[in-house]
C-alpha positions, 0 to 999 in steps of 0.5 A: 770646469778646470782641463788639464795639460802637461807640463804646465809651462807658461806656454800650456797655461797661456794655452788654457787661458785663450781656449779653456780659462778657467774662471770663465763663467757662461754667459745667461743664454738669449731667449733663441738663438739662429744658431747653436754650435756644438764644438770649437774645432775648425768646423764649428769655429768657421760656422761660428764666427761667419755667423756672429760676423752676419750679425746672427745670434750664435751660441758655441759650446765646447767641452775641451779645449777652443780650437779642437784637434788643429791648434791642439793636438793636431795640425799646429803641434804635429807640424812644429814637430817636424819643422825641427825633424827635418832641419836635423836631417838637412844637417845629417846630409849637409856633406852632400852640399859640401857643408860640414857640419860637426858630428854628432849633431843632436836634437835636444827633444825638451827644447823642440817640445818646448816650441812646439808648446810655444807655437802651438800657444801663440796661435791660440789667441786666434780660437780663444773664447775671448776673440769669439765673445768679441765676434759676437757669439756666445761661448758656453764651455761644458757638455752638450747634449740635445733634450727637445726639438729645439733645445740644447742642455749645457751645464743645467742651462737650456738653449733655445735654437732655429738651427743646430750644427754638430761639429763635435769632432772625432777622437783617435781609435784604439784597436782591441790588442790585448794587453795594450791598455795595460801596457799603456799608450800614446795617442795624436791626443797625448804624444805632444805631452812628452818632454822625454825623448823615447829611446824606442818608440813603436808606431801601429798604423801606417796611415798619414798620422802615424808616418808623419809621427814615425818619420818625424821620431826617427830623425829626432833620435828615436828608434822607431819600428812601425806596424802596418796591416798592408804590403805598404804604407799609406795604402789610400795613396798612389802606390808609386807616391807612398813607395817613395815616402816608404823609401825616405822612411827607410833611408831615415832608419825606420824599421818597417814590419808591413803585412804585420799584425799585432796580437799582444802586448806584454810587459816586463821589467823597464820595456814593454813587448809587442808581438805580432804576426807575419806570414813568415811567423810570429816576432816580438819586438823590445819598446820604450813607448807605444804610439797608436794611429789606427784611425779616428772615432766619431765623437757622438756619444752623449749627445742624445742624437735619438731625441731628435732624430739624427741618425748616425754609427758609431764607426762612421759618425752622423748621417748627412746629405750632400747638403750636410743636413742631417735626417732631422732638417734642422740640425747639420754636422760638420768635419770629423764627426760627419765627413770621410775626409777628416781634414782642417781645410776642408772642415772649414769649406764645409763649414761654410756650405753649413752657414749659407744652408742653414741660415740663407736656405741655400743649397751648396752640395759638398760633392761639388767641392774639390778636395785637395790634401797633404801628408806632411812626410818629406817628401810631401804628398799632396792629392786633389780630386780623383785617383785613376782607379777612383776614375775608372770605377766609376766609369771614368775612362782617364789618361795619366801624364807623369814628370819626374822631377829627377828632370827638374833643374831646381829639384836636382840642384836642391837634391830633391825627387819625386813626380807630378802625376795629372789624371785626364779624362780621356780624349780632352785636357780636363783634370779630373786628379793629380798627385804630386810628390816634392818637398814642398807638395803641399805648396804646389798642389793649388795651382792644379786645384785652382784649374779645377775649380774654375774649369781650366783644362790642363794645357791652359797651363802651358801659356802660364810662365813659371819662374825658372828656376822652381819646382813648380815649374814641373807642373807646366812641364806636365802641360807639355808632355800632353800637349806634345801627344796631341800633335798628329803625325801630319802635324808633327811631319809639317813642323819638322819640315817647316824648320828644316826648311827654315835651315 
């Protein structure tokens, strides 16, 4: 089976050597395996080698390429690509530090492509059918597809199993705009492909790929007009977080068409049209490229789920329980075929509820998790647990304390905004969410996640010193403002006469 990438540099070829080569030849499957992992993205990666690591006997096969969506077209891509974006606009404002930088400063879109490959085939190695063989699993490139209760057919040979994992990933979804196929477009799937900057590049979807992408575009010289069905963009997040990504993507040049609906696209000599439609009437816009990032699709098809009994839906993926069993006990699924949260990190913890269910009879929930995320916009917004409108629907009575980092010292010398937002249960210190919105959100998020794990309420940060000066330090500073609530006016009278006295 031969995979193709584009362009074939050194750097795509180094990438198919580790993740599909292409003189690799299955191996003779063992007479029953412990395990049988189908797909090599993150979820069947972890279960994968925990289990060949315990000394299990572990098939993985993968259709595409080892290392799915993350290493691919995903996380270690996506993220190389804005490193250079945003190093672009720190030049662009460069004058505010007192820095002069000469004008007209350009990206140089092939070379930033270029190591986005390199990167991208430099981490590959990690996922790579030869490090996994090494592990001790057997790595079966091809189709799967389920043909018994305990078997598994790959490429006309049959695989024997005690237990199943499906972790075969989802794809993005492509809405039903009429002329769009035509038209031709790009997905997270094919985007990292290009080598030719987009004069005009159009955007539809306002959630954490398309933003990132867009943001990202905008600053590398693209002129980007972003479509989004809602009053604003990343809907899902705290209204006052996504407001302040809205207004960077502004300050950036993106052309925001929110409320908007696309009907159609069109085509004509050297640009495609895309027309929508606004409460304030309907508007066509001139594009070079289209980049669609409307959601994900589970990957079931072809897996013959019905021969065994596992249920799923099209649109949401396979039916798991809290165990991540699937309705047949002897096959689970894991990550973005069966999980709401279609994150690496945390396909890689339910990886490893799967491993100790499956294997050791445990029974790990996934509910008990604490689930922390990042969208990599600048700035950063970074969740973990609940939102206060999560909280109360189910009857949660919360209390929220703010700090904005416009009193942060590191945040002002850096000429950094944005906030950190805990969410309490009402009447104690215990963290039930929070948000932060900063430049490096994403680093600072797991102080909070760690006391939530481990049960430590909100003004047990108040003992921890932060060094000064950081950004982290606005998460004490948050642990301060509640514990300050809580001093009674009796209290308050008492300190404020002991240090007048002490005058």
């Amino acid at each position: 089976m031969s995979f193709e990438l584009h362009p074939l540099d050194p750097y795509n070829q180094q990438l198919l050597e580790h993740a599909h080569p292409a003189n690799y030849t299955n191996p003779t499957p063992q007479p029953r395996y412990n395990l049988v992992v189908i797909g090599a993205g993150t979820g069947g990666l972890v279960t994968a080698a925990a289990t060949a690591v315990l000394g299990g006997k572990v098939a993985l096969i993968e259709r595409g390429l080892m290392g799915g969506d993350c290493l691919n077209v995903g996380c270690v891509p996506s993220k190389t690509l804005i490193r250079s974006a945003h190093l672009l606009a720190e030049l662009r404002r460069a004058a505010q530090f007192g820095i002069h930088v000469p004008e007209g400063s350009h990206a140089d879109f092939a070379a930033v492509m270029q190591r986005v490959r390199q990167v991208r085939a430099e981490i590959s190695h990690v996922d790579s059918v030869e490090r996994f063989t090494q592990l001790g699993a057997d790595v079966f490139l091809g189709s799967a597809r389920f043909t018994g209760a305990d078997t598994v057919e790959v490429n006309g040979q049959t695989l024997r199993f005690a237990k199943a994992v499906i972790a075969t990933g989802a794809r993005a979804s492509i809405p039903p705009i009429a002329g769009l196929a035509e038209a031709g477009y790009l997905t997270n799937e094919t985007v990292f492909n290009l080598t030719e900057l987009p004069p005009r590049l159009a955007v539809i979807g306002g959630g954490p790929i398309g933003v990132e992408l867009a943001q990202a575009f905008q600053r590398l010289g693209s002129k980007v007009v972003l479509f989004h069905n809602t009053a604003h963009i990343l809907p899902r997040e705290d209204a006052d977080a996504a407001a302040l990504v809205q207004n960077s993507l502004l300050h950036d040049g993106v052309c925001l068409l929110l409320n908007a609906r696309v009907m159609e696209v069109t085509t004509r000599v050297g640009e495609t049209l895309i027309h929508y439609e606004r409460a304030d009437g309907h508007g066509h816009t001139a594009v070079d490229a289209i980049l669609v990032a409307t959601g994900r699709t589970p990957n079931v098809a072809g897996l013959n789920l019905e021969a065994v009994g596992v249920a799923y839906d099209p649109r949401t993926g396979v039916q798991v329980n809290d165990y991540l069993a699937t309705t047949n006990p002897r096959i689970y699924a894991v990550g973005d075929v069966a999980l709401p949260y279609k994150f690496t990190h945390i396909a890689d913890a339910a990886a490893r509820i799967v491993v100790r269910n499956a294997l050791f009879g445990g029974k790990d929930r996934l509910s008990d998790l604490v689930l922390p995320w990042v969208t990599y916009t600048d700035p950063e917004i970074a969740h973990v647990g609940l939102y206060a409108a999560q909280a109360e629907q189910r009857g949660i009575a919360v209390e929220t304390v703010t700090f904005d980092l416009s009193e942060n010292d590191r945040a002002r010398a850096e000429g950094d905004g944005g906030f950190v937002r805990v969410h309490l249960r009402k009447g104690t210190d215990e963290i039930i969410g929070a948000t932060i919105v900063a430049r490096n959100a994403g680093d600072m998020i797991s102080e909070i996640t760690l006391a939530m794990v481990h049960k430590l309420g909100l003004g047990k940060i108040t003992s921890v010193i932060h060094p000064y000066p950081t950004q982290a330090d606005a998460i004490r500073k948050v642990a301060d403002l509640h514990r300050r609530t809580k001093l009674t006016k009796p209290v308050q009278w008492a300190l404020r006469t002991w240090l007048a006295w002490g005058r």
